[in-house]
N, C-alpha and C positions, 0 to 999 in steps of 0.2 A: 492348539498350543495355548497354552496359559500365559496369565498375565508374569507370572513371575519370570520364564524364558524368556520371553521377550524383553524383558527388563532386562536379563544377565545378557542377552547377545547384542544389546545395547554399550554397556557395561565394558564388553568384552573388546567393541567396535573400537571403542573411545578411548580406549586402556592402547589399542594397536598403534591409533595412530601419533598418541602422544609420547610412544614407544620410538615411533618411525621419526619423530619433528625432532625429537631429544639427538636420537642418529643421526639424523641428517644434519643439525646442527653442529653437532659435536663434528664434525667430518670436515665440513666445510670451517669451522674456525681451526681444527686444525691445520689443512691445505694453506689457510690464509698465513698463520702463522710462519709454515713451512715456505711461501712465498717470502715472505716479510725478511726471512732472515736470509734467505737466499741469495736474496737481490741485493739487501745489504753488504752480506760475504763479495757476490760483484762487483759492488760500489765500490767499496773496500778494494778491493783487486785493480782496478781501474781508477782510481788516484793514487798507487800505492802507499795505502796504511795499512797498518795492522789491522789484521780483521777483528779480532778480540776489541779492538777501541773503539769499533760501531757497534758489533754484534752484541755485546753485552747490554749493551743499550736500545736495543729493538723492541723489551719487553715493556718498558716503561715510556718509550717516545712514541708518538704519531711520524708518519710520513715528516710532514712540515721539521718537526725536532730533528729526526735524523740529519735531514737534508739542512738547515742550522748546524749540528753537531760537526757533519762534513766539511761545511764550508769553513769554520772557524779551527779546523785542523788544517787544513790544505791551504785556506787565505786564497784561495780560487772564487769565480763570481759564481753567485748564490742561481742566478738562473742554468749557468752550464753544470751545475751541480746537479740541478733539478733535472733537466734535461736526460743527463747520464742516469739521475736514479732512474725516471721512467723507462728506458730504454733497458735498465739491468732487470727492475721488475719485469717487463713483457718477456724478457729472458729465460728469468724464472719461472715463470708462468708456465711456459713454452717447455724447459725439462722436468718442469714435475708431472706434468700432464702425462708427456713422455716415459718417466719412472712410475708414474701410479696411480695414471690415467684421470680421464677428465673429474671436475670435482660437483658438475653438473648432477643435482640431484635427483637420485630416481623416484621413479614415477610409481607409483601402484598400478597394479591391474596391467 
């Protein structure tokens, strides 16, 4: 085998797996995303708001923000706030796995 082969199936190695990180990235920020608004839609459902008055806001807030944004709509305490968010995310979590399976990423080989 030559020096050049060796080179391209180097090449070709390194091309796969930055192929695969890009995937697996792109997959798993989606999921998360898909979490994110899930459990906010929850949230939303379980203080009765309008889901649009969180959800819209999911793209630009952290955890912390939302969970702020909730509490100064409802005027409810900021810790049972937080509480009910965790609880709605593990929720989430729980039917999306369910709809579209775990988001644990695969493995080569």
């Amino acid at each position: 085998m030559t020096t050049r082969h060796i080179h391209a199936m180097v090449w070709d190695l390194r091309r796969a797996m930055l192929k695969k990180e890009e995937f697996e990235s792109a997959r798993l920020m989606d999921f998360d995303f898909r979490q994110r608004i899930r459990a906010t839609r929850l949230l939303a459902r379980d203080l009765s708001l309008e889901e649009s008055d969180l959800v819209r806001d999911t793209a630009a807030l952290e955890e912390k923000g939302l969970i702020d944004l909730a509490t100064a709509l409802t005027g409810r305490d900021r810790q049972d706030i937080s509480e009910r968010y965790a609880q709605c995310f593990a929720k989430a979590r729980q039917e999306l796995v369910a709809e579209i399976g775990d988001p644990t990423p695969y493995r080569l080989g």
